[in-house]
N, C-alpha and C positions, 0 to 999 in steps of 0.2 A: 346197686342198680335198681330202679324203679323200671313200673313197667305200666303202662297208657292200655288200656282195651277199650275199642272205638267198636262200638259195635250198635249196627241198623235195625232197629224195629223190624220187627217178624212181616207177611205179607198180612194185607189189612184191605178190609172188604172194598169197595169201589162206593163210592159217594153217591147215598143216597141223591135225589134232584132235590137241589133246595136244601140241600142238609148241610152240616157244618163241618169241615175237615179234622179239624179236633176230636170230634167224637167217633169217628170210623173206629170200629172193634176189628178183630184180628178174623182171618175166616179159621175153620178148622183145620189147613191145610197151614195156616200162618203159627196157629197155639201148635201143633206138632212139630214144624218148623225151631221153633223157638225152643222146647224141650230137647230134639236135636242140639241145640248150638249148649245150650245149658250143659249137657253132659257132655259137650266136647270141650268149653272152660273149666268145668271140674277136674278135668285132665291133667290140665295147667297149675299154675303157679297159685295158691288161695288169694283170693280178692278179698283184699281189707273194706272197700267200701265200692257201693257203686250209686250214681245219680243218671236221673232218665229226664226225659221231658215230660208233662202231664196230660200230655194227649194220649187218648182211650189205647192207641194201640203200641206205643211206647209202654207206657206203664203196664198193659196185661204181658210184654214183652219181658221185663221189668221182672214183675211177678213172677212169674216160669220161672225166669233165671234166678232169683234171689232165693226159691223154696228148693230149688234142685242142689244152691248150693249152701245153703240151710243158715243163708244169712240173717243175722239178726235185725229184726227192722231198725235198730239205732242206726244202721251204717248202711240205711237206703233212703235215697232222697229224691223226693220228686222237685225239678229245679226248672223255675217257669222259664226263668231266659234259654232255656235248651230252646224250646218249641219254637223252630223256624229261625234257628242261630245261623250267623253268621258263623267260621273259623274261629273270628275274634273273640266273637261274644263266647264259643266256648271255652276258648282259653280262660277268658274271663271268671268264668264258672266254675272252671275248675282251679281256680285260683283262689277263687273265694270260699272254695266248696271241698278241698280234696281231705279235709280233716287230717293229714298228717298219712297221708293212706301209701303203703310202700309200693303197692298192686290197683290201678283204682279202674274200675269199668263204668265208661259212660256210653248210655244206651240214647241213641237220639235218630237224626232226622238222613237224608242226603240231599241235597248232593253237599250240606256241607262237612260232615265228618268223612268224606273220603278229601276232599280239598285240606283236612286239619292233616288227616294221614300222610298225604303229597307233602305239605310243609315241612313234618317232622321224619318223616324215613325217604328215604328218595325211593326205594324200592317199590314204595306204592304212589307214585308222583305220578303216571297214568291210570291209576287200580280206581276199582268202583265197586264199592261196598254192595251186593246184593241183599235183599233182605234177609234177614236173620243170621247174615256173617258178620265176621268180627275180625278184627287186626289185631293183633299184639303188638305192640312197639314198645321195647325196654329202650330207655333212656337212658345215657350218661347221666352224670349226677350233675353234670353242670347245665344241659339240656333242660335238666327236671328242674334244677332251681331257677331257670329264665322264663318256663311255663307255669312254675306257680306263684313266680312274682313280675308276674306280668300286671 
C-alpha cells in the first residue's frame, strides 16, 4: 500500500498592496500552525520524500515539516509546477517527481489539492483542506500505479 499526504500551506500573512502572492510569509500563528501538523505526521506512517511549491509560505510550511520529521534535504523538493496547479498538473508532479517514494507528502496550494483529494478518495469528495491540515489517502497499488504514470 502507498500512501498520498495532500497537505495545505500553513496560514500566510494577507498581501501586502501591490505585492506579489508568491512571496506572502507564514504569520506566527501560520509557523505554529505548521509545527502543530508536523508533529501530528510524525505520528504516522515515515514519509519517504516530500515536494512543496516555492512560494514563500509553502516552502516555510515545507521547512517546519521536513526538520520536525528530520528529513534529509535529498528527499525535499521544491517543484515549480505545484504553485497554482491544477489537479492535473499535480498528478503530473508527482509522477515525474515521486522518486520511488512508498509514503510521499506534497505540501501545496487550494482549492486544488482538496479537488486531487475529491478525485482520489470519495470520502473527501466535499472536504476542504484548511490551512495547515493534511489528508492521508493510502492507495491501492493499482490506484498508485495510474497516478504515477499518469
Amino acid at each position: 500500500m502507498h500512501e498520498l499526504i495532500l497537505m495545505r500551506h500553513a496560514e500566510a500573512l494577507p498581501a501586502a498592496i501591490d505585492a506579489e502572492d508568491f512571496g506572502r510569509p507564514l504569520s506566527d500563528a501560520g509557523r505554529a500552525a505548521a509545527a502543530r501538523a508536523a508533529r501530528a505526521l510524525a505520528r504516522g506512517a515515515a514519509i519517504d520524500r516530500l515536494l512543496y511549491s516555492p512560494a514563500r509560505r509553502t516552502t516555510e510550511t515545507a521547512t517546519i515539516v521536513a526538520a520536525e520529521l528530520l528529513l534529509p534535504a535529498a528527499l525535499v523538493e521544491a517543484v515549480p509546477e505545484l504553485y497554482l496547479a491544477t489537479p492535473l498538473r499535480i498528478r503530473a508532479a508527482v509522477a515525474r517527481r515521486h522518486g520511488g517514494a512508498r509514503t510521499l507528502l506534497v505540501v501545496g496550494h487550494n482549492p486544488s489539492l482538496s479537488e486531487l483529494g475529491g478525485e482520489l478518495d470519495q470520502k473527501h469528495k466535499q472536504g476542504h483542506l484548511a490551512t495547515a491540515a493534511f489528508w492521508r489517502l493510502p492507495l491501492a497499488a493499482d490506484v498508485w500505479r495510474e497516478l504515477v504514470h499518469s
